[in-house]
Each structure stands twice: as C-alpha cells, then as structure tokens.
C-alpha positions as CSV (number, residue, x, y, z in Angstrom):
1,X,0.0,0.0,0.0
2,X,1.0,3.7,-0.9
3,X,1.3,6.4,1.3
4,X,-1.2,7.9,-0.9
5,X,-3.7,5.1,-0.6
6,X,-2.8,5.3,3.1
7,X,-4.3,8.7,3.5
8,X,-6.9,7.7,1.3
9,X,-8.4,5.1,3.7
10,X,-7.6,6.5,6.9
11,X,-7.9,9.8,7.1
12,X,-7.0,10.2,11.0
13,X,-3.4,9.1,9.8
14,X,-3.4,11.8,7.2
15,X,-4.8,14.3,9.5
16,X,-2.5,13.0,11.9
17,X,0.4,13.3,9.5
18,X,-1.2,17.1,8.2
19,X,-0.9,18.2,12.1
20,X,2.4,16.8,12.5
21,X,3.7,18.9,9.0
22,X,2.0,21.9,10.5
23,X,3.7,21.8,13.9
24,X,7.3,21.7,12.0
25,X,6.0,24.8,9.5
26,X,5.1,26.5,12.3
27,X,8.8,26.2,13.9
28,X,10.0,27.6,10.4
29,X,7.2,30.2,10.1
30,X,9.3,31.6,13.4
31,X,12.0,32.1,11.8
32,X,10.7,33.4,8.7
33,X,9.0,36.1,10.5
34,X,12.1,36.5,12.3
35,X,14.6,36.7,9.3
36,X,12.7,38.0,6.4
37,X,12.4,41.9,7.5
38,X,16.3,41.8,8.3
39,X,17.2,40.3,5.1
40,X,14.5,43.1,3.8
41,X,16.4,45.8,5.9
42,X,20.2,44.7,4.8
43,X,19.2,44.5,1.1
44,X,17.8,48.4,1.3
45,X,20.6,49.2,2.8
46,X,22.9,47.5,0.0
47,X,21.0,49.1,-2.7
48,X,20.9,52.7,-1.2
49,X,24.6,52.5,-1.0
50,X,24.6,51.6,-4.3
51,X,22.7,54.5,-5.6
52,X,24.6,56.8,-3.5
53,X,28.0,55.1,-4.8
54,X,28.9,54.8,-1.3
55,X,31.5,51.8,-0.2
56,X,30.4,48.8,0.9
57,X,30.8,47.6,4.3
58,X,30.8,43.6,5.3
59,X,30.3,44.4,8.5
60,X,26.9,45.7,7.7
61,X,26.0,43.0,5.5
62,X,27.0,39.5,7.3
63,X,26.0,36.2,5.6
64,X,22.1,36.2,6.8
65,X,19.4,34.2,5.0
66,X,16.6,31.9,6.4
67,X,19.1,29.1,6.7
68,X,22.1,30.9,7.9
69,X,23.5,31.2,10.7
70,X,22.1,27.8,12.5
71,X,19.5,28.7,15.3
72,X,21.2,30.3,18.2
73,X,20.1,31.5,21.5
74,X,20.0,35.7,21.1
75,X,21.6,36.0,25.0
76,X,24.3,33.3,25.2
77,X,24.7,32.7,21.8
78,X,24.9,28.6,22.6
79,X,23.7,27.1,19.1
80,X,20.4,25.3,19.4
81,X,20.6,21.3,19.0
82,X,18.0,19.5,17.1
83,X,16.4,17.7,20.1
84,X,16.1,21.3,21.6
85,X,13.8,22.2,18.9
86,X,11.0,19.7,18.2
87,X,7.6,22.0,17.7
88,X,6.1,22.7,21.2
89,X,7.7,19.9,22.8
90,X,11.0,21.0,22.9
91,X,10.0,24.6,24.8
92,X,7.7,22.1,27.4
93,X,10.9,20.0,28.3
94,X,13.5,23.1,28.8
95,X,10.5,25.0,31.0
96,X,10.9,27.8,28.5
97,X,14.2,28.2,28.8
98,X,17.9,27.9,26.7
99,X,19.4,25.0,27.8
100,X,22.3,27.0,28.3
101,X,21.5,30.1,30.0
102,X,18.5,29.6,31.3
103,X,17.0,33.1,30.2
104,X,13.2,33.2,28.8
105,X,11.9,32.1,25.4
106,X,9.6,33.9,24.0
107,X,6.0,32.1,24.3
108,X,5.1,33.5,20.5
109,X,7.4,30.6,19.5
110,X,5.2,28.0,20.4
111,X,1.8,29.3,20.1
112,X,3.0,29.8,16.7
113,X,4.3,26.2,16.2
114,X,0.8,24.7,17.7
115,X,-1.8,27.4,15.8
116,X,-0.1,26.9,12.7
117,X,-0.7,22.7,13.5
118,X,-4.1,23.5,14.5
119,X,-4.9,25.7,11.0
120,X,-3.4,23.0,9.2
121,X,-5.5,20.4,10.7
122,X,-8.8,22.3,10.5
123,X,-7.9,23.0,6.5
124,X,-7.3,18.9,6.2
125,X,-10.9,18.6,8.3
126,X,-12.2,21.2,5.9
127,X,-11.2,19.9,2.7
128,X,-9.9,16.2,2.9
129,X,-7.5,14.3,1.3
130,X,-8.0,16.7,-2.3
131,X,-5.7,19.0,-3.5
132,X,-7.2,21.9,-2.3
133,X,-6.3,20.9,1.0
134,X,-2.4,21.1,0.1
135,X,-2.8,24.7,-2.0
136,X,-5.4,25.8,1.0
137,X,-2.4,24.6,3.3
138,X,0.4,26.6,1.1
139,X,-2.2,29.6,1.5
140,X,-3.1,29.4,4.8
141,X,0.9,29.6,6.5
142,X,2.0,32.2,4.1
143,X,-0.7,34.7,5.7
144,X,0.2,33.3,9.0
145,X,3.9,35.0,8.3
146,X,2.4,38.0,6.3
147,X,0.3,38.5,9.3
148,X,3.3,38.2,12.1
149,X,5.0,40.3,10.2
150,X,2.8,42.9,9.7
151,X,2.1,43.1,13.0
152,X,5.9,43.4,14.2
153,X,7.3,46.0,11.1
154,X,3.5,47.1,8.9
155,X,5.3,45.0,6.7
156,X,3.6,43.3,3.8
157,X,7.0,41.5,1.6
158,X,6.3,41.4,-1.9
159,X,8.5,38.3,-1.3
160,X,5.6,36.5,-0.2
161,X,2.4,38.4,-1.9
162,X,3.0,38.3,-5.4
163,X,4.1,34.4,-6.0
164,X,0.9,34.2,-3.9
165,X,-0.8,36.4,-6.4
166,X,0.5,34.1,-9.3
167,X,-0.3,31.1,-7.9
168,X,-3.5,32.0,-7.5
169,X,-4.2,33.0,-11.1
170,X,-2.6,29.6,-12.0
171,X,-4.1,27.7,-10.5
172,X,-7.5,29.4,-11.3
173,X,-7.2,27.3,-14.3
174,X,-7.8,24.4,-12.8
175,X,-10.8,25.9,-10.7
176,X,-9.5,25.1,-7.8
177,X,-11.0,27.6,-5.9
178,X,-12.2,30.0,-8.4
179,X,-12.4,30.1,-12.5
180,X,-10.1,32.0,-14.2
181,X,-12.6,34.9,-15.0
182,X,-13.3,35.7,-11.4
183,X,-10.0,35.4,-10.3
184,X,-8.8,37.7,-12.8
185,X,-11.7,39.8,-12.0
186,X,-10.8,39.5,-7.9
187,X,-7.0,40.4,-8.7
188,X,-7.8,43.7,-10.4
189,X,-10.8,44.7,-8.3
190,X,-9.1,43.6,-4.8
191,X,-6.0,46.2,-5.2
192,X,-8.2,48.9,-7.0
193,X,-10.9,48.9,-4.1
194,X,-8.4,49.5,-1.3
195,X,-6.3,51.9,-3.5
196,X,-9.5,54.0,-4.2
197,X,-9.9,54.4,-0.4
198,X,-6.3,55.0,-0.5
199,X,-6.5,58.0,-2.4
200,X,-9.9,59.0,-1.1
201,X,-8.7,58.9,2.2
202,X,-5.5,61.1,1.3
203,X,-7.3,63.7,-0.4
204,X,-9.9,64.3,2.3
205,X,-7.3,64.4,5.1
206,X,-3.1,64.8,3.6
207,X,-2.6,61.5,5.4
208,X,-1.9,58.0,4.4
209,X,-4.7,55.3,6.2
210,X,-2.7,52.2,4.9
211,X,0.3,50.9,2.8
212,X,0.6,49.8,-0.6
213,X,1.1,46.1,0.6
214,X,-2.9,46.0,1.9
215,X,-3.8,46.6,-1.8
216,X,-1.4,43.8,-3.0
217,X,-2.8,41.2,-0.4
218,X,-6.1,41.8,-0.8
219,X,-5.5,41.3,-5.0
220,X,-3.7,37.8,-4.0
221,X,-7.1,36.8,-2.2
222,X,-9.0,38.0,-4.9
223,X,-7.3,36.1,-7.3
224,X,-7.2,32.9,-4.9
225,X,-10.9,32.9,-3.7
226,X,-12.2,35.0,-7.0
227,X,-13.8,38.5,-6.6
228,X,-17.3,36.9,-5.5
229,X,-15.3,36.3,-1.8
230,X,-14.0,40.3,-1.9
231,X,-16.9,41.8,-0.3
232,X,-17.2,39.1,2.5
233,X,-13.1,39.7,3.2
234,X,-13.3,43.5,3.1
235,X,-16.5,43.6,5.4
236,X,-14.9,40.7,8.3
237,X,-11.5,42.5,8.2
238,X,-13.3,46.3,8.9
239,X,-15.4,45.0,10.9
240,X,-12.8,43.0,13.0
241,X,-10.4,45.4,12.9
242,X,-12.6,48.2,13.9
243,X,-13.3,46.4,16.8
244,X,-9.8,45.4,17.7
245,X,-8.9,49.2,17.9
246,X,-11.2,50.5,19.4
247,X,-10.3,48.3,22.3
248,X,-6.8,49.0,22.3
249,X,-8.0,52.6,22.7
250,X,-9.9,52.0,25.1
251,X,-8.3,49.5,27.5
252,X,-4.2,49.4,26.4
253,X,-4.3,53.3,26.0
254,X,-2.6,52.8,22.7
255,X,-2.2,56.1,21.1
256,X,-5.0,56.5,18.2
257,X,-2.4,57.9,16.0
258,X,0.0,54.8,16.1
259,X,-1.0,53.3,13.0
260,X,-2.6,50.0,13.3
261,X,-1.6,47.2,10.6
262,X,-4.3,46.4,8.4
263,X,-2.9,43.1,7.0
264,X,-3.9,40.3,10.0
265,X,-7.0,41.4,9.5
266,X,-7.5,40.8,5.9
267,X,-5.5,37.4,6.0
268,X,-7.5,36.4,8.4
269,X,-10.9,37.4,7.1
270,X,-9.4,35.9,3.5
271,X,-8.9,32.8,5.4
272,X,-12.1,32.5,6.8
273,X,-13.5,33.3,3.3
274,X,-11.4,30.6,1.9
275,X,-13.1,27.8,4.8
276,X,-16.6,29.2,4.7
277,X,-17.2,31.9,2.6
278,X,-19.7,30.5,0.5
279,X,-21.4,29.6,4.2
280,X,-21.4,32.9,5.2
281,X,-22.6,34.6,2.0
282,X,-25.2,31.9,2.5
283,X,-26.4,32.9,5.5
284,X,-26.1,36.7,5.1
285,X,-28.7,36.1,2.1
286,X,-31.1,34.2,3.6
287,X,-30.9,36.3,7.4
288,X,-31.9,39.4,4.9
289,X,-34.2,37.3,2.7
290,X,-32.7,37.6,-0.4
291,X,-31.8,33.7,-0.5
C-alpha cells in the first residue's frame, strides 16, 4: 500500500500526519518572521549604498538568509541542537528556557508552532484528502507570516504576496477555488478597491490610512478565492479590525495615532472566506431574505 492510498483510507493518519507537517512549518514560520524583515532591511541598505556610490561595508551585510547562521540563543549565543527544537515539545521540556542560560523564550514561539498545527488540521478537516487541502495549506501559512510580520514591522513582503498572487491566477485554471474569469476579476478589483480608499482617504485628510502592501494582499485573495469572496473579506477584516482598535483605545491606552496594521485582519478574514465563505454569504442572504 501507498502512502497515498494510506491517507486515502484512513484519514485520521493523514490528518494525523497534516498536524504533524503543521507543527514543523510553524517552527520555520518563526524564523521566517524573524529573518525576512532583516534580510529586507540589509538589502535596502545594500542598494541605497549603491545609488549613492557609497562603499560597501561587510560588516553591515553578514552572511544572513533563512538558513544561515544555525538557530542560536540571542543571550548566550549557545547554538540550538535539534532535540532542543522539536515543535512545542522542545519549549515544554526546557521549561521555557535555553538549555544553556537559562534566560526566557519567547511564548510567541510556540503558540505559533501549535496554531499553525491546529490551522493545518482544520484546513485537512475542511477539505480532505484533495488537492485543495495542500494549496489551501500553502495559503493558509504564508498569511500566518504575512500577518506576524505585519504586525511586528507594517510590513507586507512582496516576497511573499505576489508568487501568492501568481499562484493564485494559475491555478484558477484548474478551478480550484475559483475560475479563471473571477479570479482575474478579484485580482484587479481587490487592489483597486483598497487603492481607491487609499487616495480618497488622502485627499480628504493629507494622510496615508494604509500601505501599498494592503492593496497587494487583498488582489492575492481575490485572485485565490475570486472576486465573489471580496466583499465578504473586506466587510470581516473592517469590521474585525474596527473592533480590535477601538479596544486598544480604550483599554491598552494605545495612542490612536500609532498606526494599526491592516494586514492580519484581511488574512484572516481571507482565510475564513477561503473555509466558509460560501457559508457565510449563504447565511447573510437568507438572514436578509434575499436567499
């Protein structure tokens, strides 16, 4: 028997196996939220110098990729051995600390590691053994480090967002999730509906209300999930991130002119869109009678 057959007659193996693949992304998730906007940072640097026709300088662009240097503790510096750094497990048996040191690790690291197992888990529930699970898995951990990183720099990478927004149009012609008209149709409409707010916003008030990479992720879900899933994205992400502001406001004092990132919000409205969009649409229509 194939491992394919395998997963095709018992599924609690594959979603077994699915959870298991999820808990190791997640680990490397961490360090591509980690890396990325450094990498980002050194190669603006190395281009502005460049431009300028200043000198370069090694010492301000070390050897630094997402596989280089090896894992390392940021205090002691003690490099981190593969038994220390099995998903979850690992930071349960040191009692969240280095092995070495003894000084804190971050719990982001493993919520991360077990979320991203859970979301892989619920897409395999969602979907089964098909390939939509495995492009709905692809999907689903790039917005997990589009959203991290967001959140840390109001950082969108084009790195990440437009392969995604190929993808998506590619595989459109298989109708995975969408045809190829309405994904098309989702690309173009998903960056010019946030762009026109953009520049509406700007011209009422001189200010900028969001970046350039809000317009590019929300034209990878429209060309993923087709332009039929745009409203239901744009209205969960408001209406959710409304919300989440106002109580930061209210109960973190956070300053209301600190910009909020707009990007969690919209990955994860588009992934709930991509689970149960059709549901929700659904429901909307027949709770205002129109279904």
């Amino acid at each position: 028997m194939t491992v394919i057959e395998l997963f095709q007659h018992n599924l609690a193996i594959f979603y077994a196996t699915v959870g298991c693949f999820g808990l190791i992304v997640g680990s490397f998730l961490n360090v591509v939220v980690h890396r990325l906007p450094i990498m980002m940072n050194t190669a603006w640097r190395t281009e502005c110098r460049e431009f300028l026709e200043l000198p370069s300088s090694e010492s301000e662009t070390p050897r630094f990729n997402l596989m280089r240097p090896h894992s390392h503790c940021p205090n002691c510096n003690a490099a981190i051995k593969p038994y220390q750094n099995i998903p979850v497990l690992s930071f349960l048996f040191l009692h969240g600390r280095c092995a070495r040191c003894q000084v804190k690790i971050s719990y982001r690291y493993p919520i991360v590691e077990f979320v991203t197992g859970l979301i892989s888990v619920i897409i395999a529930l969602q979907f089964g053994f098909s390939s939509e699970t495995l492009f709905a898995l692809f999907l689903s951990w790039s917005l997990i480090a589009l959203s991290l990183i967001d959140f840390d720099h109001q950082l969108l990478p084009d790195s990440i967002t437009i392969p995604l927004l190929w993808l998506g149009l590619l595989i459109s012609l298989g109708e995975v999730f969408s045809d190829t008209q309405s994904s098309l149709i989702g690309a173009v409409a998903g960056y010019l509906s946030l762009w026109t707010v953009y520049q509406l916003f700007k011209l009422c008030t001189g200010k900028e209300g969001m970046g350039f990479g809000d317009f590019k992720l929300l034209a990878m879900l429209g060309a993923w999930l087709g332009w039929q899933m745009l409203p239901v994205i744009v209205l969960l992400s408001s209406l959710v991130g409304a919300v989440v502001g106002i109580l930061m406001i209210l109960f973190f004092k956070k300053d209301h002119t600190i910009p909020i990132p707009f990007g969690p919000y919209l990955a994860g409205a588009g992934w709930l869109a991509l689970l149960w969009g059709e549901d929700i649409v659904q429901y909307y229509l027949n709770y205002v009678g129109l279904a």
